[in-house]
C-alpha positions in Angstrom: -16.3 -14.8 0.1 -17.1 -11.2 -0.5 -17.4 -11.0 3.2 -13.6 -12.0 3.9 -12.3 -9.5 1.2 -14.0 -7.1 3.0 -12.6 -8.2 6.3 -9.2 -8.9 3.8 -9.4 -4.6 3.8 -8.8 -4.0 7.3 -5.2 -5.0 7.1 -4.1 -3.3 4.1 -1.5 -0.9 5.2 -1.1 -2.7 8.7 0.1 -6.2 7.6 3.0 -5.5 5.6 5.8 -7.7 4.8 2.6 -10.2 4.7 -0.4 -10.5 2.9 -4.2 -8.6 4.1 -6.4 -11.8 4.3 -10.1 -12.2 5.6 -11.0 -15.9 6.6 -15.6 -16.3 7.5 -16.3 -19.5 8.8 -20.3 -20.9 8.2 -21.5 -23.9 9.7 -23.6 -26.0 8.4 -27.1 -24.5 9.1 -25.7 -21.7 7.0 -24.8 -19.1 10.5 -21.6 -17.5 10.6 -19.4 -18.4 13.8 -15.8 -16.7 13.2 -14.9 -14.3 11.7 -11.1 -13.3 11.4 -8.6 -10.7 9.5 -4.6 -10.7 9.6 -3.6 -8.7 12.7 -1.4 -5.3 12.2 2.4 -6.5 11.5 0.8 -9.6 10.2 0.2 -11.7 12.8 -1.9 -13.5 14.0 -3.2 -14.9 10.2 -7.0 -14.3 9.9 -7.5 -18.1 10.3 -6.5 -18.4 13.9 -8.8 -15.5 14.6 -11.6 -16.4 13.0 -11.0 -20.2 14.5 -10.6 -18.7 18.1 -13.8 -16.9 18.0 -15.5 -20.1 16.6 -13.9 -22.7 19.0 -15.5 -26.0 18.9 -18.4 -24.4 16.3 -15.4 -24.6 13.6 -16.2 -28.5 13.4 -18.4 -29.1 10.4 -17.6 -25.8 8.9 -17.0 -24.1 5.6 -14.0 -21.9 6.0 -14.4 -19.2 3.0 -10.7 -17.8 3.1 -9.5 -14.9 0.7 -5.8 -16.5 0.3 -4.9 -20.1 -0.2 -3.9 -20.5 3.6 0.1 -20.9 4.8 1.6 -23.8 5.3 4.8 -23.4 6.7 6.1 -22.4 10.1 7.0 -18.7 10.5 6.3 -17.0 13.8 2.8 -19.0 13.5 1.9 -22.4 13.0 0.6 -23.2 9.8 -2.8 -22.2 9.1 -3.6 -25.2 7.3 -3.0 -27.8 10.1 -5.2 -25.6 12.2 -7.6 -25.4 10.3 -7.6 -29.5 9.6 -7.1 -29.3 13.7 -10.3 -28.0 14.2 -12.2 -30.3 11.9 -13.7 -27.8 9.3 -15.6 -30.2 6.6 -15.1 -27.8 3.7 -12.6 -25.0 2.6 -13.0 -22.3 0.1 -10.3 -20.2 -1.4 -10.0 -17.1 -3.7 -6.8 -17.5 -4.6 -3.5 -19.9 -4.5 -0.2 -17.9 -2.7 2.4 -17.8 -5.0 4.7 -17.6 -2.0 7.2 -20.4 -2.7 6.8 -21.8 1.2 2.8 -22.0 0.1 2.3 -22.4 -3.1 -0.5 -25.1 -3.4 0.8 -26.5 -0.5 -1.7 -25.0 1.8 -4.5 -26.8 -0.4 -2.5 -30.2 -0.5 -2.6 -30.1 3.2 -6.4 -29.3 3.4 -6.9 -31.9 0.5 -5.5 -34.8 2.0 -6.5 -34.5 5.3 -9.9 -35.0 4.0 -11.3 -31.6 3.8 -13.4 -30.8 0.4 -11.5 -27.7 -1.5 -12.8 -25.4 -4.0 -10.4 -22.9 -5.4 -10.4 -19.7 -7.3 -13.8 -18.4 -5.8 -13.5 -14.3 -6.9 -10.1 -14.7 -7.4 -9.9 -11.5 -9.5 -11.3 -9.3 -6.4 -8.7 -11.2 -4.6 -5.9 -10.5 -6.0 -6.9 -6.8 -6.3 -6.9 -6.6 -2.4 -3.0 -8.3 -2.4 -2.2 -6.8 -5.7 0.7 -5.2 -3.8 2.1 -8.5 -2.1 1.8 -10.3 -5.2 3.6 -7.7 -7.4 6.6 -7.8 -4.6 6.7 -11.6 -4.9 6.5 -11.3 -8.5 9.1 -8.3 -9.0 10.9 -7.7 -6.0 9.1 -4.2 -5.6 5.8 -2.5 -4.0 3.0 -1.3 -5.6 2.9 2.3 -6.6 -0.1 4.4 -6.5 0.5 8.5 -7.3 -1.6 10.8 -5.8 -2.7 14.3 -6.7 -4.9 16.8 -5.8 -5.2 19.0 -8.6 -6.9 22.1 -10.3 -8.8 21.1 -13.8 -6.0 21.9 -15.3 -3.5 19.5 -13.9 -2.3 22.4 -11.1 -1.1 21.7 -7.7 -0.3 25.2 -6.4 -0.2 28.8 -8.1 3.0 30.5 -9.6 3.4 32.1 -5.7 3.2 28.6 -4.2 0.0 28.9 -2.6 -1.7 25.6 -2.7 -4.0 25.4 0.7 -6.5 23.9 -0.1 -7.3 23.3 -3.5 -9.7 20.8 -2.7 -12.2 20.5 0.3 -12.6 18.9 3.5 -14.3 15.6 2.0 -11.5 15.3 -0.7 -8.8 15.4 1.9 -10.5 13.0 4.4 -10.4 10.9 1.1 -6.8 11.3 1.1 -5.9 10.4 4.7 -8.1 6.9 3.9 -5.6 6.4 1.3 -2.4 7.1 3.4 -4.3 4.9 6.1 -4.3 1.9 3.2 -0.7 1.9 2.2 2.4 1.1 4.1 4.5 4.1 3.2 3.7 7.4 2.3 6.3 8.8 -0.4 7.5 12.4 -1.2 10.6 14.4 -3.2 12.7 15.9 -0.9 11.3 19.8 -2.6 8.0 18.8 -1.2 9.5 18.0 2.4 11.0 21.4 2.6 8.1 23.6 1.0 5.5 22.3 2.8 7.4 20.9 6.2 4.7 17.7 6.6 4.0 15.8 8.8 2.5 13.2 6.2 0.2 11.1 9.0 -3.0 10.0 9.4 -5.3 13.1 10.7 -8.7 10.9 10.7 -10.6 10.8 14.3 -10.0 7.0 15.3 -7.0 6.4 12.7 -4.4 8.3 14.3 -2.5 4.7 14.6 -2.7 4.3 10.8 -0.1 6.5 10.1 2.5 4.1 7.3 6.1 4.7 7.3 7.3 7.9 5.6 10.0 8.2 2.5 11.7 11.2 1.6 13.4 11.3 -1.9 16.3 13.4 -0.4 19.8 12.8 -2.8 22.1 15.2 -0.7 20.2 15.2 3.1 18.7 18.0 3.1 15.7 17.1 5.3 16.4 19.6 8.6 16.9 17.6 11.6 15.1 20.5 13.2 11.6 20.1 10.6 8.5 18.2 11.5 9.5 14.6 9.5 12.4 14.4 11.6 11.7 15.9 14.5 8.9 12.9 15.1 10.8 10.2 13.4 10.7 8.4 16.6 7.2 8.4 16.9 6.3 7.5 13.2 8.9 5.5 10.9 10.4 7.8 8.7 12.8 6.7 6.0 15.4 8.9 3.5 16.6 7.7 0.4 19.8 9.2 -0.8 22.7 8.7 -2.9 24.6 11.5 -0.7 27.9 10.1 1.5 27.4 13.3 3.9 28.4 11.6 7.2 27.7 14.4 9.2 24.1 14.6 7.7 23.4 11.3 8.1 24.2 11.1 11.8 22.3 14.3 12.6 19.3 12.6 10.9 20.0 9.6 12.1 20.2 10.9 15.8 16.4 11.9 16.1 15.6 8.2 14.6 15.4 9.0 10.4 16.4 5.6 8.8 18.8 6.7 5.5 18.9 4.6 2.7 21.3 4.2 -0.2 19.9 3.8 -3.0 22.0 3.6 -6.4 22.4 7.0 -8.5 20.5 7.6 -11.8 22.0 9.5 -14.6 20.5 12.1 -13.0 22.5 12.0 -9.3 19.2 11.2 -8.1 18.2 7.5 -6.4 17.4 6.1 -9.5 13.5 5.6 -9.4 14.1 1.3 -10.0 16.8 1.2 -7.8 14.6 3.0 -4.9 11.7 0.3 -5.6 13.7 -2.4 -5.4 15.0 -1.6 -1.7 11.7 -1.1 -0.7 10.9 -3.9 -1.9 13.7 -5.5 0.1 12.7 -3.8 3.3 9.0 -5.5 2.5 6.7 -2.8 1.6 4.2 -3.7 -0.6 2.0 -0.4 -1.2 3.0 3.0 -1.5 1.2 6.2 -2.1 3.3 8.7 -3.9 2.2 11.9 -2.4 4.4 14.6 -4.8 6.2 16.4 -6.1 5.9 17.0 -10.0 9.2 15.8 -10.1 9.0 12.3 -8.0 6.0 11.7 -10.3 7.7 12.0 -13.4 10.8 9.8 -12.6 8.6 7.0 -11.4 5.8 7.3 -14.5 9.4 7.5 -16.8 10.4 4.7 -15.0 7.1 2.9 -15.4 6.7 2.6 -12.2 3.3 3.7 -11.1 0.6 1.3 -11.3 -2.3 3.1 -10.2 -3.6 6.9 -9.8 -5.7 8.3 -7.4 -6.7 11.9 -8.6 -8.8 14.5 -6.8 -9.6 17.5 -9.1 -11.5 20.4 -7.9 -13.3 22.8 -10.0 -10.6 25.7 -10.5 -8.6 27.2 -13.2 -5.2 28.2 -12.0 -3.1 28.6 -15.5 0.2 27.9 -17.1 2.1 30.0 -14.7 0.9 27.4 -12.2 3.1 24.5 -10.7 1.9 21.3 -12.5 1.5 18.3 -10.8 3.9 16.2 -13.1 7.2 17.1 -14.2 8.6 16.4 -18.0 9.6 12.6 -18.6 10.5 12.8 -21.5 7.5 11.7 -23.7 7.4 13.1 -27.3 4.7 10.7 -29.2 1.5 10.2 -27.7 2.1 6.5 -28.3 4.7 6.8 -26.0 2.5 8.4 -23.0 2.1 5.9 -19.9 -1.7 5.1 -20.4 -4.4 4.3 -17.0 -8.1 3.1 -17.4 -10.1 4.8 -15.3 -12.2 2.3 -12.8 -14.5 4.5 -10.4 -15.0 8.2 -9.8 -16.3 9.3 -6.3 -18.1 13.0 -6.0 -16.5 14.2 -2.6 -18.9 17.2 -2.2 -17.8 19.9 -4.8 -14.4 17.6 -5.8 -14.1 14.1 -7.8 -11.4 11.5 -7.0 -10.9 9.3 -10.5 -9.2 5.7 -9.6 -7.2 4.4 -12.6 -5.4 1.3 -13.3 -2.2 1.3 -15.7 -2.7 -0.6 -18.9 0.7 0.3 -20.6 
């Protein structure tokens, strides 16, 4: 089973509306004949391709599958029939699919076609890998994780702006992996004109990882003319706005930029819930929020960020600096969105910390 999850990883930030699943078929004398992982836009389901690569060595089999396998037709057959199809003796499954089409049904199938079922094999890890799916089902929205590559004191460029590079090479190789896991990459529309990104995957062999790109832009002010737009046609690049600008919107719109309305907060900004739930709708289910301070702060206000991936490098900048989070608001320390920390990674002089929100 560990072996699936880690063939589940592949798809994570390929697979999207649909869930990253890894399927290892054994046959009896214990060797592995298939071998299979949800193709990118989520098709074919990693149990066709680890049943093609078997072929008639499925029969007899164990199939160890990471989700409780579909069982309705889509654009695919349903993976349990062709798994019963291909007369596999034995089926085990990390987790049921709260998808209403599945829902148990997948192992009902499997069950009463004769095939012996056992269920709930590291589910935990499991649902860790489709945390983002199964928050989407469960609340209509993706899975936020905020980014930031900071000084030790929480600094993410100098009082004159300059911020290239705080950290080094390895630390930012770390950060196009993480871009290369999520579906969408999302930034405040201050960050899209300071910086003039182009927010892709610059990793040798991952070029065609790049995930769709969200501005936070409330009056469409992203230049037609900058990088974002410019190669909107080449890489999915989306704007949310609460701005009725027709004439920006059509010149965005021209070179390929997607607009979005998104309902206003008090603030006349695309009110941080409102923005998650049409994402959610669109069928993202992880996105990496990239900056700015301000972006941060409405969604961590909002609740909204479920993990944190943060680089630090070993530098002082001060109080003049710009700070990687803006105010939210929080005057007890009771009040303070809290994260438990669950790995740190040395990336030559540089640490990333991974934390998980608890409250």
């Amino acid at each position: 089973m560990r072996a699936a999850l880690a063939l589940a990883r592949r798809g994570l930030g390929r697979v999207w509306p649909n869930p990253a699943v890894g399927c290892v078929l054994v046959d009896p004398a214990g060797n592995v004949v298939g071998r299979g992982w949800t193709q990118p836009g989520g098709r074919p389901h990693a149990e066709t391709e680890a049943l093609a690569r078997a072929g008639a060595a499925a029969r007899g089999a164990t199939a160890y599958v990471t989700l409780e396998p579909c069982d309705h037709h889509g654009q695919t057959p349903p993976c349990s029939q062709a798994l019963v199809a291909a007369g596999i003796a034995r089926a085990v499954v990390a987790l049921t699919d709260p998808d209403p089409r599945v829902d148990g049904g997948g192992l009902a199938t499997l069950r009463g076609a004769g095939i012996a079922v056992l269920d709930g094999v590291e589910a935990a890890a499991a649902a860790e890998v489709n945390a983002g799916f199964l928050l989407r089902l469960a609340a209509g929205r993706p899975l936020f994780t905020l980014k930031s590559a900071t000084t030790l004191d929480g600094r993410i460029a100098t009082a004159g702006g300059d911020s290239k590079w705080i950290t080094g090479p390895r630390a930012r190789a770390a950060g196009h992996q993480l871009r290369a896991g999520h579906d969408a990459i999302m930034v405040g529309i201050g960050t899209a004109l300071a910086d003039d990104p182009d927010l892709t995957v610059r990793l040798p062999g991952l070029e065609d990882r790049s995930p769709v790109r969200v501005v936070v832009d409330s009056a469409l002010r992203l230049p037609p003319g900058g990088r974002l737009a410019a190669t909107a046609a080449a890489v999915p690049t989306w704007v949310a706005t609460t701005s009725g600008d027709g004439a920006r919107r059509r010149a965005l719109e021209e070179r390929g930029v997607q607009v979005l309305d998104v309902a206003a907060g008090p603030d006349g900004r695309p009110d941080p819930a409102a923005l998650a739930g049409v994402l959610g709708g669109r069928g993202l289910t992880r996105v990496l929020i990239e900056g700015g301070g301000r972006l941060a702060a409405s969604f961590l206000g909002a609740g909204l960020v479920d993990r944190v991936a943060w680089f630090r490098a070993g530098r002082i900048i001060g109080g003049d600096g710009v700070s990687a989070v803006g105010p939210f608001g929080v005057n007890a320390l009771a009040d303070a969105p809290a994260f438990e920390r669950r790995s740190v990674r040395e990336l030559g002089a540089d640490i990333l910390e991974t934390l998980i929100r608890t409250s």
